[in-house]
N, C-alpha and C positions, 0 to 999 in steps of 0.2 A: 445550539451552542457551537458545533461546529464550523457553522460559516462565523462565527462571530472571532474563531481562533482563527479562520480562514488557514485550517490543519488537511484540509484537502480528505478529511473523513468521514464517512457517512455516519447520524446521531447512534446506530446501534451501535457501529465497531469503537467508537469515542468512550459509550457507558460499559462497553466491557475492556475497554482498556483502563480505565478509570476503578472500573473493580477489580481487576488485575493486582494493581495498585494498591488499592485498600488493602486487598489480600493479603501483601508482603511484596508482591513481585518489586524486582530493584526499577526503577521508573527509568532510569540512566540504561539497564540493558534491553528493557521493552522499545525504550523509544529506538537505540538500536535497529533492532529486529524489525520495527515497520518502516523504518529507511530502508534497509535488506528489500522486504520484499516488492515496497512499494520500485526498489531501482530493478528488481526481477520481473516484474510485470512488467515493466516499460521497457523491457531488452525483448518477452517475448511480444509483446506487441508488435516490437520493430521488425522482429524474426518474421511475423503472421504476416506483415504488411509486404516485407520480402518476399515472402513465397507467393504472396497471390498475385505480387507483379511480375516475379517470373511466370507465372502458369500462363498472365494476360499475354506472354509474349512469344508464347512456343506456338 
C-alpha cells in the first residue's frame, strides 16, 4: 500500500499510522509530525555525510 501512495513509508510504519488514526489521533497533526521527522533524518544524514568527509580529509 505504501508504494502505491508512493508516501515514502515502510508497510509497518503506514498501519500504525493508520491506527493512530482510527485511535482518534488528529490525522492533520500526525501527518505533521512525520514531515518533522522525516526533514530531521535528512538534516542528520547530511550532518553524517559531513563528518565522514571531513575525517576522509585530515
Amino acid at each position: 500500500m505504501s508504494q502505491i501512495l508512493n508516501c515514502g513509508l515502510d508497510q509497518r510504519t503506514l498501519a500504525l499510522l493508520v491506527a493512530l488514526i482510527e485511535n482518534g489521533v488528529n490525522p492533520e497533526a500526525l501527518a505533521n509530525v512525520v514531515k518533522e521527522l522525516k526533514r530531521e533524518t535528512q538534516a542528520l544524514k547530511i550532518d553524517e555525510e559531513v563528518s565522514q568527509n571531513r575525517k576522509q580529509f585530515r
